[in-house]
C-alpha positions as CSV (number, residue, x, y, z in Angstrom):
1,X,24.3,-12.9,-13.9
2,X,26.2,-9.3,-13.1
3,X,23.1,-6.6,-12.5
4,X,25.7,-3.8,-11.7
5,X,26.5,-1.4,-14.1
6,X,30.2,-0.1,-14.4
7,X,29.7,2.8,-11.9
8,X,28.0,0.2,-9.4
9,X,24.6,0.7,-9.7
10,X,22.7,-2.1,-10.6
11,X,21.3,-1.8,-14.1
12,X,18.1,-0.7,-15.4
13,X,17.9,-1.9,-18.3
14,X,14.3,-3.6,-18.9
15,X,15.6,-7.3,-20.6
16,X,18.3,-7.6,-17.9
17,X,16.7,-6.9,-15.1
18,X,13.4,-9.3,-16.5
19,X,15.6,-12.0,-17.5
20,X,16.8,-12.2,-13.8
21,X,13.9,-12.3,-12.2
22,X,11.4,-13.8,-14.5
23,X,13.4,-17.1,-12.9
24,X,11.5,-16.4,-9.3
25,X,8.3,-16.1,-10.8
26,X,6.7,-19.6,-10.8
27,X,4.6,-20.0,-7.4
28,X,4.8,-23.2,-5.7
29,X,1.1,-24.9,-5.0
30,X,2.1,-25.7,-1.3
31,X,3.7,-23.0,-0.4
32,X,0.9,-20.9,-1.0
33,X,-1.8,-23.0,0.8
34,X,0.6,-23.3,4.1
35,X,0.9,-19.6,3.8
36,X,-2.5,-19.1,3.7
37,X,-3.2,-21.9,6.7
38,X,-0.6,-19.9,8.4
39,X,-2.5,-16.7,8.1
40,X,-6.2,-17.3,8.3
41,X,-5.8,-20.2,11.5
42,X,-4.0,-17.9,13.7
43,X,-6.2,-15.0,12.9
44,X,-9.0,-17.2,13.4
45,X,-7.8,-18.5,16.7
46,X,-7.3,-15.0,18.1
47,X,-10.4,-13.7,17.2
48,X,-12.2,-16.6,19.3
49,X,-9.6,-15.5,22.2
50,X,-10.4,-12.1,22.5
51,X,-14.1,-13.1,22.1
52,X,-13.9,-15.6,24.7
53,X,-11.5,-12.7,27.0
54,X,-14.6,-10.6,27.0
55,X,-16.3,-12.2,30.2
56,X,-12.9,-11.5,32.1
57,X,-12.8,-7.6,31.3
58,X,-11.8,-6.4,27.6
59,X,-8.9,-4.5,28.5
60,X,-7.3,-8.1,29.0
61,X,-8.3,-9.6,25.8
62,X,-7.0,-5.9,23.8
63,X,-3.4,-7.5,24.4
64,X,-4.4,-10.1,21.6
65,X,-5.7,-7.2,19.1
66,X,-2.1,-6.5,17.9
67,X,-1.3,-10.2,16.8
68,X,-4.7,-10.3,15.4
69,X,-4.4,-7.1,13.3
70,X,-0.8,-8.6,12.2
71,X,-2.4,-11.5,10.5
72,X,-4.8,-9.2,9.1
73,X,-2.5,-7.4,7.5
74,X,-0.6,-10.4,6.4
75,X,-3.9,-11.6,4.9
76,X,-4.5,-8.6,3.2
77,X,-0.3,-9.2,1.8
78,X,-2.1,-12.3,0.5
79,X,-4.8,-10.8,-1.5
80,X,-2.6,-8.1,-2.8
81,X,-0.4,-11.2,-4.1
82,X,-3.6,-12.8,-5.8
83,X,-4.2,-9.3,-7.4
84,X,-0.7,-10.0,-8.9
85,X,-1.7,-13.0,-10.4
86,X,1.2,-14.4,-8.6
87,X,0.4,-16.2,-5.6
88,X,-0.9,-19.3,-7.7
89,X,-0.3,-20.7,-11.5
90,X,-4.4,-19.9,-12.1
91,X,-5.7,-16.9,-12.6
92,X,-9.4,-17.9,-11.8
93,X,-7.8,-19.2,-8.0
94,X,-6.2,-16.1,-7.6
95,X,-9.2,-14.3,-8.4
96,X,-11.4,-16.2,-6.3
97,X,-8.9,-16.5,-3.4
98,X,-8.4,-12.9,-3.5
99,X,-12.4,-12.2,-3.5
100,X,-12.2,-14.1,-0.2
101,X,-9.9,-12.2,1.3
102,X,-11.5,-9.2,0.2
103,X,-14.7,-9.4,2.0
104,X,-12.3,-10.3,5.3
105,X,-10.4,-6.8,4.5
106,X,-13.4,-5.0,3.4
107,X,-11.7,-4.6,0.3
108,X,-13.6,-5.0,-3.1
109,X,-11.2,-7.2,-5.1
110,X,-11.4,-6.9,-8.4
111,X,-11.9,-2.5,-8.3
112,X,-8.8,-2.9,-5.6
113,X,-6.8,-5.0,-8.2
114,X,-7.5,-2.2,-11.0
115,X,-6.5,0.8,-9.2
116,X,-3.6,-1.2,-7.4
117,X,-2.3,-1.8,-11.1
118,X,-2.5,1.4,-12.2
119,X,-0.9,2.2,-9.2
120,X,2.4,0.0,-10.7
121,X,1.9,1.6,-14.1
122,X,1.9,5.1,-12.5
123,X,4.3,5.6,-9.7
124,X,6.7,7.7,-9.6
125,X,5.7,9.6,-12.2
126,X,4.5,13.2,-11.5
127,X,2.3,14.0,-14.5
128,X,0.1,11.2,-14.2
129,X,-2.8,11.2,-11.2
130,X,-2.1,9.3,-8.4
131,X,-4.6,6.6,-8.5
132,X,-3.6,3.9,-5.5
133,X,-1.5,5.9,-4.3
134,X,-1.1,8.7,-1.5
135,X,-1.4,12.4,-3.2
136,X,2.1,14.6,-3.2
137,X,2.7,17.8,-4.3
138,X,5.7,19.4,-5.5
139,X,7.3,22.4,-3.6
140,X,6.3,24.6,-6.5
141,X,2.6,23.2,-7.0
142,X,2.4,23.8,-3.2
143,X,3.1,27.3,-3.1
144,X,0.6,28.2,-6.4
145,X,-2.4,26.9,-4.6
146,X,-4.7,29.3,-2.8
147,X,-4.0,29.8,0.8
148,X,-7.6,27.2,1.6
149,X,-6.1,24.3,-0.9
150,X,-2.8,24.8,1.2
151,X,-4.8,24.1,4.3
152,X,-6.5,21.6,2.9
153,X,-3.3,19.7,1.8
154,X,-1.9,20.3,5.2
155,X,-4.4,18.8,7.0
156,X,-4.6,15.1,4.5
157,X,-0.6,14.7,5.2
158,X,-1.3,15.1,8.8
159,X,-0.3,11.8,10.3
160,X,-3.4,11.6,12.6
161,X,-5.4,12.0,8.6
162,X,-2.8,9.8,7.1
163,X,-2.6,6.9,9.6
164,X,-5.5,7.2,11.7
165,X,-9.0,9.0,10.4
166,X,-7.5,8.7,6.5
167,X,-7.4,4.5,7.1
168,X,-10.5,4.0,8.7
169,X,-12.4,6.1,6.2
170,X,-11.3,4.1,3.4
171,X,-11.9,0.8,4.7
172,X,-15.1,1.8,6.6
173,X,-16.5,3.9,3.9
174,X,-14.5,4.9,1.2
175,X,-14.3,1.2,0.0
176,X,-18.1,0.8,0.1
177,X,-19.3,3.0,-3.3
178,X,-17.1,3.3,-6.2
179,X,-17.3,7.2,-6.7
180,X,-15.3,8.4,-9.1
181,X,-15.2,5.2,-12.1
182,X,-18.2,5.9,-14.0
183,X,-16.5,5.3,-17.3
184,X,-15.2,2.0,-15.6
185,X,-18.3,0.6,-16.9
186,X,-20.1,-2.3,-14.4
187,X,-16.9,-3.7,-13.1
188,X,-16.1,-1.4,-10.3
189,X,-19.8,-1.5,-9.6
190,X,-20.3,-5.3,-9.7
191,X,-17.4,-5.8,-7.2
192,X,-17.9,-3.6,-4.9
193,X,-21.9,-4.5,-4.4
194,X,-20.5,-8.2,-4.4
195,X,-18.2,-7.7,-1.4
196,X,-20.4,-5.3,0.4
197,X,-23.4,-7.9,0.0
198,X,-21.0,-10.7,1.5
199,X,-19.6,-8.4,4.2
200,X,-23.4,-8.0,5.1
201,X,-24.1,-12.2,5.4
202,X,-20.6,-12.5,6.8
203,X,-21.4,-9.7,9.5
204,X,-25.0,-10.2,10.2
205,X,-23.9,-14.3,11.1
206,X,-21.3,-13.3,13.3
207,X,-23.7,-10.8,15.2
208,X,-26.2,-13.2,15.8
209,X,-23.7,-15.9,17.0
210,X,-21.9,-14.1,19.4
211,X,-23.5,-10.6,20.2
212,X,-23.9,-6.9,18.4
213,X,-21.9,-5.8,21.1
214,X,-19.7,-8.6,21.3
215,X,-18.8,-8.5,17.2
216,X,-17.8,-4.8,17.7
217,X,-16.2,-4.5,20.5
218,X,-13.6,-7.5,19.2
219,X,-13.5,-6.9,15.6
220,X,-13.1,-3.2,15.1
221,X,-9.9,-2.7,17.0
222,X,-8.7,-5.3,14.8
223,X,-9.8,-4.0,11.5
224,X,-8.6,-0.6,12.4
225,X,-5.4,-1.1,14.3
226,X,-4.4,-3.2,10.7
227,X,-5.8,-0.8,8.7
228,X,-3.8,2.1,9.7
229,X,-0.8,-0.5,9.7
230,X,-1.6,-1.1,5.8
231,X,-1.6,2.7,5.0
232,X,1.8,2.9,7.2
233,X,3.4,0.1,4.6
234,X,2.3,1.4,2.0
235,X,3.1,5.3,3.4
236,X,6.4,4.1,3.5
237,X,7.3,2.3,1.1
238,X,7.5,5.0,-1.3
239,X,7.5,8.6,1.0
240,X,11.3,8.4,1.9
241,X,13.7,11.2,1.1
242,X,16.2,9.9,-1.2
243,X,12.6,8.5,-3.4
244,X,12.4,9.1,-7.3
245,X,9.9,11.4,-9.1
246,X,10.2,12.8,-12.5
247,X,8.0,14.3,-15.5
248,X,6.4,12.3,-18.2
249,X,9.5,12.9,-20.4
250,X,11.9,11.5,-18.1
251,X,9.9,8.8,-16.3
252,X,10.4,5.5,-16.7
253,X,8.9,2.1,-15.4
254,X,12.3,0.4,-14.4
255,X,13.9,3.8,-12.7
256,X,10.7,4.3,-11.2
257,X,10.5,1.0,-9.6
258,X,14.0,0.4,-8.6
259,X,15.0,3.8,-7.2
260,X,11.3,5.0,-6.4
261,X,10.2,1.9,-4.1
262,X,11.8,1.6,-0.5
263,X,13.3,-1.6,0.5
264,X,12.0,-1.6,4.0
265,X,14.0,-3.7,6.3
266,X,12.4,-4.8,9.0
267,X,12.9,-7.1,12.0
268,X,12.2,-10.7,11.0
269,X,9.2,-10.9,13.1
270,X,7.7,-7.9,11.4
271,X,8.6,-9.2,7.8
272,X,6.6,-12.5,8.1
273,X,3.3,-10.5,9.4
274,X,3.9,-8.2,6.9
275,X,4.5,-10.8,3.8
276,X,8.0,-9.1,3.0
277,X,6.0,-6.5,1.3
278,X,9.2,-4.3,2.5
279,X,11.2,-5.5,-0.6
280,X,9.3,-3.4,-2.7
281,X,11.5,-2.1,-4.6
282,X,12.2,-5.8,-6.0
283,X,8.3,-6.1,-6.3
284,X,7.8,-3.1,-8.2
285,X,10.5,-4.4,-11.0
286,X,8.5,-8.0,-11.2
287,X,5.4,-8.2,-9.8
288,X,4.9,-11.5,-10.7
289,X,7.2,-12.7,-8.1
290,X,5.4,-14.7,-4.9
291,X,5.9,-12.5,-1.5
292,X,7.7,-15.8,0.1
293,X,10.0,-15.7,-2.8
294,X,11.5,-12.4,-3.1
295,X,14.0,-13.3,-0.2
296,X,15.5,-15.4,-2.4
297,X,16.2,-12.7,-4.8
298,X,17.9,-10.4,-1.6
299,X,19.9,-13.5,-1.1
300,X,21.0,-14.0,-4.9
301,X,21.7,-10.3,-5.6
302,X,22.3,-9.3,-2.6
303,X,22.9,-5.8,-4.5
304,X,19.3,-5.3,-4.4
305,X,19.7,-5.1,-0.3
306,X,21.2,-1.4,0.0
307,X,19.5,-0.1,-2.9
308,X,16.3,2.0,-1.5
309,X,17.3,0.6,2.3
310,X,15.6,1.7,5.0
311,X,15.5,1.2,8.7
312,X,12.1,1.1,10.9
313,X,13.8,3.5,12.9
314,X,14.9,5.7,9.7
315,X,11.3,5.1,8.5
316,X,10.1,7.7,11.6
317,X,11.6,10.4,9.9
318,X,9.3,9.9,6.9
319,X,6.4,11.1,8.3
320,X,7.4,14.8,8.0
321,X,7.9,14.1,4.0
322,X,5.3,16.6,2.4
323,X,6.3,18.1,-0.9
324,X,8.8,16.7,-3.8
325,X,11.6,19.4,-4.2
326,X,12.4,19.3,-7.6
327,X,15.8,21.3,-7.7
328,X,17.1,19.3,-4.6
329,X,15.4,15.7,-6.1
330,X,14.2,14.9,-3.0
331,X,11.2,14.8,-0.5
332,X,11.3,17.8,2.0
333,X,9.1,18.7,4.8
334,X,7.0,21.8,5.3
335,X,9.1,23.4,7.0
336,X,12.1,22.6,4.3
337,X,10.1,24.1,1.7
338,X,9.2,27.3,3.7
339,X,12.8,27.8,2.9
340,X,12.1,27.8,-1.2
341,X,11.4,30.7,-2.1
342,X,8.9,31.4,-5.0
343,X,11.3,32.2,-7.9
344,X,13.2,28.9,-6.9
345,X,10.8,26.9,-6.6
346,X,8.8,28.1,-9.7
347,X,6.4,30.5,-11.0
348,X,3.1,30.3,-9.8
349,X,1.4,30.4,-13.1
350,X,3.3,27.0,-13.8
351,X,0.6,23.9,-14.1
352,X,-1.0,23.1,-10.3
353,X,-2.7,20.2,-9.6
354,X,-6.1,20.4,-7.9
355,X,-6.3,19.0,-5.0
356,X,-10.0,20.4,-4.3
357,X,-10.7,16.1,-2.7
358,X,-7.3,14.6,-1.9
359,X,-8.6,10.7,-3.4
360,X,-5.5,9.1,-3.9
361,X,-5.2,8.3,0.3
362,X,-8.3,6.0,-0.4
363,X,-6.8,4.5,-4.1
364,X,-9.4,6.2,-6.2
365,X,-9.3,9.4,-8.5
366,X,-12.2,10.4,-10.4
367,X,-12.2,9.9,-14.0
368,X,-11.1,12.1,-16.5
């Protein structure tokens, strides 16, 4: 079936696109079990390594933390999957698997699964909050705030806030209380206190098997080094300067998706640890689809592969991306938009959004 459109680009138009890949939708049973044996063994195995490595001096056994944060993250790929409702044919398995994996990623599933949808209904769009996702700013907003909220903003798209403190907060503490879904009702509530109460058993057995100390010194390097790797994915796969962002008016799910969602492409090695959450611009259109089957939609249409492309090297240069320039459509740094001046950029009186406790880094936004 041709996707491309007369000019070349491959089409947005909803049925087409849906028609195509509704056919890479149906998980297979196996599949998903070997995925998960390939995951959770490994990261097993490891973890007993770098335990056992501790009698011969930890700076030995730290060699292992990078593998073991890897299938972390690939676990974490797992439950995001499950949130999807597409890693198995049953939606109670899903939910249950993905519950599992949450109290291993210190992740409350079913809140994560809420925000992470809204997350899909939202992106790209810049009049809606950004709930799961990372807080940007246009070039005009930026310049109407107060001299203090431009600080403040400075300092959460640091990259040592971004990928190192912003990470750890989130899965240390952030993730622990739902602030901020009081209208939720007892949903957010009841699956956080859930995860947290099995992350309690789950932590106080492995203390008293192998050591306070022991627990610590093995399992936080882990849990951090893949946390700040998660935030880096995710950073990434939808900060890039060629991205798509537009008001309410002119948003729409399948542009948004398509031209608004990076198709990382990474070494081999690095897509299997990291579930080929890099084709996200396919995952985006079609959720639905199984992380081990979206290579088959590259290899299909392979006119999905250029669209969104980018490089781990050209992914470096991402990390400077601050502020959405809305006259040149694209994401600019700092320094870029120091070169915008006021009048281009906007009047100051125009709509700013308050950014008084950047949330969206951690996936939550208070209700409105």
């Amino acid at each position: 079936m041709a996707l491309q459109e007369p000019n070349g680009d491959i089409t947005t138009e909803p049925r087409a696109l849906m028609r195509m890949l509704g056919g890479y939708c149906e998980p297979r049973l196996a599949r998903s079990v070997l995925e998960i044996m390939l995951t959770v063994i490994p990261f097993a195995t490891l973890w007993i390594l770098l335990w056992a490595s501790l009698g011969a001096g930890h700076w030995l056994g730290l060699l292992l933390v990078v593998p073991a944060a890897g299938f972390l993250v690939r676990m974490f790929m797992i439950m995001h999957d499950c949130s999807h409702r597409s890693f198995f044919r049953s939606k109670r398995v899903n939910d249950w698997v993905g519950r599992v994996i949450g109290v291993l990623t210190l992740t409350p599933y079913d809140l994560w699964r809420h925000t992470h949808a809204r997350h899909h209904a939202s992106s790209g769009n810049l009049d809606r909050p950004r709930v799961g996702g990372i807080d940007t700013l246009t070039v005009r907003d930026f310049q109407g705030l107060p001299r203090r909220q431009r600080l403040r903003y400075r300092l959460y798209r640091h990259p040592l806030v971004l990928f190192g403190l912003g990470p750890a907060y989130i899965f240390l503490l952030d993730n622990r209380l739902p602030l901020g879904f009081h209208r939720a009702g007892w949903m957010p509530w009841l699956s956080t206190m859930g995860t947290n109460a099995a992350i309690a058993a789950g932590v106080t057995a492995m203390m008293w098997l192998v050591g306070v100390g022991p627990f610590l010194l093995v399992h936080l390097p882990i849990m951090l080094l893949a946390a700040s790797i998660g935030v880096w994915l995710f950073y990434v796969q939808h900060q890039f300067a060629e991205t798509l962002w537009e008001h309410d008016n002119d948003w729409t799910f399948h542009e948004a998706a398509l031209h608004g969602s990076s198709h990382y492409d990474l070494p081999g090695v690095l897509r299997w640890f990291t579930a080929n959450i890099g084709v996200h611009h396919v995952h985006h259109l079609c959720n639905r689809i199984p992380f081990y089957r979206l290579p088959e939609v590259l290899r299909d249409h392979p006119e999905f592969r250029r669209v969104g492309r980018l490089t781990l090297r050209q992914s470096l240069a991402a990390v400077q991306l601050s502020l959405w320039d809305e006259e040149k459509r694209r994401l600019v740094s700092f320094d870029e938009a120091r070169e915008v001046s006021p009048t281009e950029a906007g009047s100051s009186t125009d709509r700013v959004r308050r950014i008084d406790q950047p949330k969206a880094l951690s996936g939550r936004q208070p209700a409105r």
